[in-house]
N, C-alpha and C positions, 0 to 999 in steps of 0.2 A: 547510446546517444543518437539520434534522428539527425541526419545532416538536410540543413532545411536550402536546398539548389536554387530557388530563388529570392531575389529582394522581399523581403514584407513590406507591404502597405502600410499605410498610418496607423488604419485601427489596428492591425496584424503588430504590428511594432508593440503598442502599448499592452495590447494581449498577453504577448508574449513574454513582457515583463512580470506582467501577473502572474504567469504560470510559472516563470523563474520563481518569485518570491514564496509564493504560494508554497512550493517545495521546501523552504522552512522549518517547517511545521511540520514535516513528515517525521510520526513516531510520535509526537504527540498527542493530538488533536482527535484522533477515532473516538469513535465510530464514526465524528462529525468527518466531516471532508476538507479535503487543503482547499484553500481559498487565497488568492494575494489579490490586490488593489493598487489603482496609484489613478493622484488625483492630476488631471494633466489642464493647464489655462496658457493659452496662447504655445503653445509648444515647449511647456517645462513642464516637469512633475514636482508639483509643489508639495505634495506629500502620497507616501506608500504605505505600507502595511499588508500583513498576514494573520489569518489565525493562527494564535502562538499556543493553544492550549484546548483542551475540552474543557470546554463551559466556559470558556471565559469570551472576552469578545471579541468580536465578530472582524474579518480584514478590514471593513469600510469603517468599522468605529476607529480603530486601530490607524487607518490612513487619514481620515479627519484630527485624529489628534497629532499627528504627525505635523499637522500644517504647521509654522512657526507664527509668532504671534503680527509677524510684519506683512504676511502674505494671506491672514485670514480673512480680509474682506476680498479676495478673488475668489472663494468659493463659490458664491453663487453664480458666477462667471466661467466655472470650471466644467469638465468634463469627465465625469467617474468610469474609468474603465474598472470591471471584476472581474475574476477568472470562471463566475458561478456567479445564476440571476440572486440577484440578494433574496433574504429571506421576507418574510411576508407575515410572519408568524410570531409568538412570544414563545421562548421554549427559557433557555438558559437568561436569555439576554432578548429587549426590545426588538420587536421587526426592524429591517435592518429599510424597509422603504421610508419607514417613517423617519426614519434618521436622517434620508437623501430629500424627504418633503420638507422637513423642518430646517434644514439647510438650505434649501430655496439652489439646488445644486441645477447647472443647466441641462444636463443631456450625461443617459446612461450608456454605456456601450459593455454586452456580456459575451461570455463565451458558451461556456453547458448551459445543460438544463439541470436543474435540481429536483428530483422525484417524490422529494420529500413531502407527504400526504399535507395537504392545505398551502405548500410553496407552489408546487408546479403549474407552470405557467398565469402563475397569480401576479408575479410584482411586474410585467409589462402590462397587463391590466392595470393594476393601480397606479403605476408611473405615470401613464398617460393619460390616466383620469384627474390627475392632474397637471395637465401639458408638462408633461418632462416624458421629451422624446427617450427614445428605446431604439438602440440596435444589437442585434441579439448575434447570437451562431457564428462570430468571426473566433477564425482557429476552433473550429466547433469540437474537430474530433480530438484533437490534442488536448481540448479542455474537459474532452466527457471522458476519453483514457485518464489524466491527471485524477477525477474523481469516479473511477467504473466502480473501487472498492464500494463506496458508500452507495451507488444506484444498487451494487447487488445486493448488499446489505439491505438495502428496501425493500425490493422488489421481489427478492425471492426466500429473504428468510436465512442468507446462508454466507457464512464470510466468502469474502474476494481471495481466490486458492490459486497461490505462486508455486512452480514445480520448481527445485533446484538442482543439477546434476552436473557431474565432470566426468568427460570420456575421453579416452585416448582419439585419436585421429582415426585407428581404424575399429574404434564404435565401441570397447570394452569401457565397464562402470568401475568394475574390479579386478583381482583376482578367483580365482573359483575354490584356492582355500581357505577363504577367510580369513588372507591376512590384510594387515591393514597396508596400502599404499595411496600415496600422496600422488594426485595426479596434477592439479592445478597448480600452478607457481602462486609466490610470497602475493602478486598485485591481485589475483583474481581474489588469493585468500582472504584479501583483507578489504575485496570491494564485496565479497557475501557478507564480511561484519558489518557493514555501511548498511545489506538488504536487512540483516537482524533487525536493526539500529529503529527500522521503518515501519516493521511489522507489529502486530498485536502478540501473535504465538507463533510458536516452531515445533514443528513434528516430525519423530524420527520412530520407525518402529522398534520390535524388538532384535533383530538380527546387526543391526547397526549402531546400537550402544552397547550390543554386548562383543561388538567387531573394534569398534572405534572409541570406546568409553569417550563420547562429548562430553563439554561441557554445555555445549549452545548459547553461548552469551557472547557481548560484543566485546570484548578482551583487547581486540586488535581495532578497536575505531571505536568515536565517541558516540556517546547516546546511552539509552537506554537498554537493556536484556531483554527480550520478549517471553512472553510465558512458555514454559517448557510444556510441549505434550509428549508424552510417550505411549505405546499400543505396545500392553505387554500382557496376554491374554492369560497365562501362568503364570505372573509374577517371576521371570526368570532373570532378570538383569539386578545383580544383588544390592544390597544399600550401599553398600560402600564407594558407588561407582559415584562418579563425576554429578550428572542429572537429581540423586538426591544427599546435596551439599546445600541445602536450603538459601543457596546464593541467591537465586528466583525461585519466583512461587511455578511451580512443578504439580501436573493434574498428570495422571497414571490410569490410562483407560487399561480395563480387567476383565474377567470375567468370577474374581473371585470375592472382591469384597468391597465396601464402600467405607471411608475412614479420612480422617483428616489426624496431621501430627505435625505442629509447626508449618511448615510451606509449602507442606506436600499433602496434595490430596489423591486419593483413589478415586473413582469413580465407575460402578457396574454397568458394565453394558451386557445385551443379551447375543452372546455369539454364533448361538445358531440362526439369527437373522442379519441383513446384513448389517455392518457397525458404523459404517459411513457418516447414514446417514443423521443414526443414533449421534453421533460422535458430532456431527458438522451443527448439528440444531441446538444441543448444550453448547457448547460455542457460541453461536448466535446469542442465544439464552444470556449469556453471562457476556453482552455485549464485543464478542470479539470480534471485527468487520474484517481483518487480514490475516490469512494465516501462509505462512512458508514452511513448504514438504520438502526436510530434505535429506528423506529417506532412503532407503537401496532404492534395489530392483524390482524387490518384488513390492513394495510399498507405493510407491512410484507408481506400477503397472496397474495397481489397484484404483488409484486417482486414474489414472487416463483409461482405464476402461472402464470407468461405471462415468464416463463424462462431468468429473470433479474436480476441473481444471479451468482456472481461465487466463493464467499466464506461464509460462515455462522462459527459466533463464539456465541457459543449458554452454555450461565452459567447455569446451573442445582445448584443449592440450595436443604439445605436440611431442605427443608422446605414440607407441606403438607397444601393443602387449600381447600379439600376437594372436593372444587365448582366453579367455578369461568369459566371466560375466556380463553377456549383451545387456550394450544400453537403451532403455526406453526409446521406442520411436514415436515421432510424434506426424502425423499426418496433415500440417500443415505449413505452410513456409516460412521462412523466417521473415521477422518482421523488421526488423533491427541490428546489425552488427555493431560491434567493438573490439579492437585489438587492443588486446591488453601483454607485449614483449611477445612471448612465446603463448597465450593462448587467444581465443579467438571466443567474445561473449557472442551468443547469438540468441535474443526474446523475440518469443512465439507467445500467439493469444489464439485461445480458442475460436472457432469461426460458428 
């Protein structure tokens, strides 16, 4: 959590709700992006909303019906703050300008930009071609962080890649015989269920389910299981293990065979080229916008050395192992702290 050191301003204040709300919908809504709203008249917020779902609609339809029926003729009186320029376009649901024209709403205020091919930088054009002012970029980067997933998803073809890791204090992942130890305490455990909760898939190689038999699902906090990836290039991690209990549907990157059997599907890659990227583009393909790595060391090392990272949330414990398996280093600072009792979250983003 970002501790914010000074007062927000007005528009900063109602943004910032947006970005609250918005977060909702985290775990639902992908590929689309979180979005919250709130419609504010004379210094109330007469109604709020979020996208609660993919495909369904949109924060600003969602905060318009919010209104109650004794405060609906202040709307066009009102003020629509977004946390994201509305859409412009028909996809699932209506342009979302035409919604704020046909409500005769006074004045926009947004935060990101949306990249989304035919939205960007379209609905302050239209807003103000028909006099409904626009103020853009308040809380700019907290609102383009809140949705980076969905810009990479555009823009480069490739889900938004979370590294996840727990080290001792003095910098070990493991031990070096492949046994298994718990380094993080019960609150860190159960704030990674909350990151599963959020994401599209989870990926762990093969030395780390055949170390830790996971199961990868949110067991310990509510929401939803993210789809299981596993990189088992020989088929080595046996059926009977945790990952194919057809609890979540389960893709099994290989090099030996392509097959589907109930929830679990295989999938060939070519491993004498690299598999990344193989791997990262079927992803995309099959709409998945976020994925969480949270593999060993050597899997881990693999993302940050071919530059296939763009967030790291990395638990420090305070723990000491003297010896063991070094953990990932990452060449940039930290961006974020949280104490969580005895460990210490610190998130890094690629530069």
């Amino acid at each position: 959590m970002e501790i914010i050191k000074t007062p927000l301003k007005k528009d900063e204040l109602y943004i910032q709700r947006c970005l609250d709300i918005a977060k909702l919908g985290a775990g639902s809504v992908s590929p689309n992006p979180l979005v919250g709203a709130v419609l504010l008249h004379d210094e109330e917020i007469i109604g709020e909303g979020y996208h609660k779902a993919y495909g369904s609609a949109h924060a600003e339809v969602n905060t318009l019906e919010s209104v109650p029926p004794s405060k609906r003729h202040l709307i066009p009186e009102s003020t629509l703050f977004v946390s994201l320029e509305p859409c412009s376009i028909t996809g699932h649901t209506p342009p979302c300008t035409s919604l704020i024209i046909n409500n005769k709403i006074k004045a926009v205020v947004t935060s990101a930009t949306d990249y989304t091919p035919g939205v960007y930088q379209q609905s302050k054009r239209i807003l103000l071609a028909n006099n409904i002012p626009v103020t853009d970029k308040i809380l700019y980067r907290e609102g383009n962080q809140l949705c980076a997933y969905r810009e990479k998803y555009i823009r480069t073809k490739l889900p938004y890649i979370i590294l996840k890791y727990a080290q001792t204090k003095d910098g070990f992942i493991g031990k070096k015989n492949n046994q298994q130890y718990w380094i993080s305490n019960a609150y860190s455990r159960r704030l990674v269920h909350k990151w599963r909760s959020e994401v599209d898939a989870i990926l762990v190689g093969t030395n780390t389910a055949l170390i830790d038999n996971p199961s990868l699902t949110t067991r310990y906090y509510f929401g939803k299981s993210p789809i299981r990836i596993l990189i088992d290039k020989d088929l080595r991690v046996p059926n009977h293990y945790e990952l194919f209990n057809e609890e979540v549907k389960t893709i099994v990157f290989n090099q030996v065979k392509n097959e589907v059997q109930g929830n679990i599907e295989w999938i060939q890659l070519d491993f004498t080229k690299d598999i990344l990227p193989q791997l990262l583009t079927i992803l995309h393909d099959r709409a998945i916008a976020t994925l969480l790595v949270e593999g060993g060391a050597q899997t881990l090392q693999t993302f940050i050395k071919g530059g296939l990272w763009d967030e790291a949330r990395v638990i420090t414990a305070d723990k000491l192992l003297g010896d063991g398996i070094p953990a990932p280093q990452l060449d940039v600072p930290t961006r974020q702290t949280v104490v969580l009792d005895t460990d210490v979250v610190g998130v890094y983003f690629r530069e």
